[in-house]
Rosetta silent file (secondary structure, phi, psi, omega in degrees, C-alpha in Angstrom):
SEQUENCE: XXXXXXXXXXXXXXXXXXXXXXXXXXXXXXXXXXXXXXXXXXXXXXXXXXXXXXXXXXXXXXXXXXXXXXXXXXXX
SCORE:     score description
SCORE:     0.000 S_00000001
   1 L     0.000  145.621 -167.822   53.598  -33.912  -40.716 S_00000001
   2 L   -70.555  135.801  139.017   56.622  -31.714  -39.314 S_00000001
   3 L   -44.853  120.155  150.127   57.629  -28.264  -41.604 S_00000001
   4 L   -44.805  169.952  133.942   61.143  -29.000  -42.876 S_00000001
   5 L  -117.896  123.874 -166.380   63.848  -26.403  -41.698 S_00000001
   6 L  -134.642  131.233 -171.956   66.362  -26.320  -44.012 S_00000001
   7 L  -162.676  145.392  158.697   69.519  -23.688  -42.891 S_00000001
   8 L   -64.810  161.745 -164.169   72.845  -24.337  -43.878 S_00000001
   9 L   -87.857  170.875  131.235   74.970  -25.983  -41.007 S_00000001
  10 L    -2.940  -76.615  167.494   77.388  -23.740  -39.524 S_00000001
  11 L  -137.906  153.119 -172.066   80.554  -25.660  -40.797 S_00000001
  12 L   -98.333  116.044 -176.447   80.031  -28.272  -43.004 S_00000001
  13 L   -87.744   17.672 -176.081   81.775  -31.279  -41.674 S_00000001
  14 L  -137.278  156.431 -176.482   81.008  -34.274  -44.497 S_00000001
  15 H   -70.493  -38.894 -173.963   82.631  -33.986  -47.827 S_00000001
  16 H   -84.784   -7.084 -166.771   79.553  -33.835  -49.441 S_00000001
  17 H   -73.365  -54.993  143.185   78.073  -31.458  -47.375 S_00000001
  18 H   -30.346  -38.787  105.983   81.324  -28.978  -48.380 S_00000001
  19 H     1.887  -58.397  165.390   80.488  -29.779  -51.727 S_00000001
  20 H   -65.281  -47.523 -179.004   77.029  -28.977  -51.631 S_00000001
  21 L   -99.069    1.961  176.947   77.948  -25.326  -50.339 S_00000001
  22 L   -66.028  136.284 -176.600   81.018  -24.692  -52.224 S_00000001
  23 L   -78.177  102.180  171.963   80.500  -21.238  -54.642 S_00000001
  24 H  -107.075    1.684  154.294   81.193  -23.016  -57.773 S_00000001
  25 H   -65.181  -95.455  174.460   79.027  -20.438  -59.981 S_00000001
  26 H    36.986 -106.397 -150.194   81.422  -17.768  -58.066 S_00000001
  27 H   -44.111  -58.433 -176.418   84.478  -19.278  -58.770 S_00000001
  28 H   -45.029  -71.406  151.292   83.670  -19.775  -62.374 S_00000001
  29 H   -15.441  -54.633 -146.825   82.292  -16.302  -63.091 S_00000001
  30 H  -121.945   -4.116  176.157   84.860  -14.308  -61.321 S_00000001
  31 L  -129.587  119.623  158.843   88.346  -16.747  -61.912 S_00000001
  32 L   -51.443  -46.947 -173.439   90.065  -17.349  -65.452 S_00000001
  33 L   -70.510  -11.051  172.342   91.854  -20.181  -64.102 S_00000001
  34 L   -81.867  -11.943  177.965   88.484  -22.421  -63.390 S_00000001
  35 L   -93.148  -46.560 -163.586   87.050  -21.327  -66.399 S_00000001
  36 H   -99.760    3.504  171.456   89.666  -22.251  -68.728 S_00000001
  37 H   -90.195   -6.707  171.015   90.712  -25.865  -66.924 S_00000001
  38 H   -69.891  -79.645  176.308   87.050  -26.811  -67.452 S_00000001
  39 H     5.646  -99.222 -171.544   87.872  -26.086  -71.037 S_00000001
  40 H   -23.476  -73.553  127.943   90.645  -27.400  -70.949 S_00000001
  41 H    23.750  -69.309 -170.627   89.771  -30.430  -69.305 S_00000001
  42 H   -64.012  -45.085 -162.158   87.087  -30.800  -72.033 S_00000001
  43 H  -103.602    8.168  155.803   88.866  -30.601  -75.115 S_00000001
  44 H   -95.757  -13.924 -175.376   92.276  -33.161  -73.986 S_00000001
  45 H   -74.487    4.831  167.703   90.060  -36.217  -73.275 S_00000001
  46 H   -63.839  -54.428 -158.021   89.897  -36.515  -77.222 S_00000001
  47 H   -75.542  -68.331  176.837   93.547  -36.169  -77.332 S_00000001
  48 H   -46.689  -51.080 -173.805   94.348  -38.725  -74.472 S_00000001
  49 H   -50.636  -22.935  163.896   92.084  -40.909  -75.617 S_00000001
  50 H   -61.529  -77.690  172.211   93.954  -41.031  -78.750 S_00000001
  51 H   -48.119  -22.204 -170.276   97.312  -41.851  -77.270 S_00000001
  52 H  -106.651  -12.339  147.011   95.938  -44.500  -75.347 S_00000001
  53 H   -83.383  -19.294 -177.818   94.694  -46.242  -78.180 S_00000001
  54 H   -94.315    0.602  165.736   97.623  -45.991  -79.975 S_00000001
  55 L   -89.819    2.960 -170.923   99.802  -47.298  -77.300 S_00000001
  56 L  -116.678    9.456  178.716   97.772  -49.830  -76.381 S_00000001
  57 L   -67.466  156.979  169.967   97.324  -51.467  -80.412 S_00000001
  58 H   -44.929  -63.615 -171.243   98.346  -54.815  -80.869 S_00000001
  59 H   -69.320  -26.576 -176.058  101.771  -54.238  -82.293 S_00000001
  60 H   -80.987  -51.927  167.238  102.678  -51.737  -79.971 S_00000001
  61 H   -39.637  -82.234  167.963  102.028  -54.327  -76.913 S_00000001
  62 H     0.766  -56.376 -162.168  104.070  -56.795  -78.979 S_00000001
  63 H   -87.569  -17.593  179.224  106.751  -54.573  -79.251 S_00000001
  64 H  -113.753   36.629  169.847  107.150  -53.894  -75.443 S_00000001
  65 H  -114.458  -51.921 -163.406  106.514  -57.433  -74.424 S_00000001
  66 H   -78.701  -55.082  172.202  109.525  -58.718  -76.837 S_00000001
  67 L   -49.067  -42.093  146.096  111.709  -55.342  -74.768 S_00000001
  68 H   -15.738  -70.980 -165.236  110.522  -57.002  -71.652 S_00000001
  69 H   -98.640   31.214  160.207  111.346  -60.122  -71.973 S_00000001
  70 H   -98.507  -31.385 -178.306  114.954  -59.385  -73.576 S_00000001
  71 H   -59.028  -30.439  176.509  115.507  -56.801  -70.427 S_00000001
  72 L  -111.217    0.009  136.539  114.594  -59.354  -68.143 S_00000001
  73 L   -36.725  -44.895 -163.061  116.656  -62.199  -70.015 S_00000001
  74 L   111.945  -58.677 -173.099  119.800  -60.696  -69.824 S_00000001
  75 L    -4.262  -47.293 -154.931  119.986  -60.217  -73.549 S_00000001
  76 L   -81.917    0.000    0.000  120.223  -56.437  -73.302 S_00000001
């Protein structure tokens, strides 16, 4: 059986292959804004998720189904 060779290509032409070599220790290390949008990132899906249950409760559907269908009645 053949020795691998394993060398990075030249340019990476496939997404994941640009992926695969992107410095994303680097960037992290050495940039506040990449550091703190990870954060950042981390600690709003609590928060969305939370609005998006409460817009999406039963009563709240109701309530924009009955504006719906007066807006597309004519009513309003």
């Amino acid at each position: 059986m053949a020795e691998e060779i394993s060398r990075p290509m030249k340019y990476p032409y496939t997404l994941s292959a640009k992926i695969a070599q992107f410095p994303f220790k680097y960037y992290y290390d050495n940039s506040w804004v990449f550091k703190y949008s990870a954060f950042a990132f981390i600690l709003c899906i609590p928060i969305f998720y939370k609005i998006q249950k409460m817009s999406y409760s039963p009563e709240n559907v109701k309530k924009w189904q009955e504006t719906r269908r007066k807006e597309f009645s004519g009513e309003h």
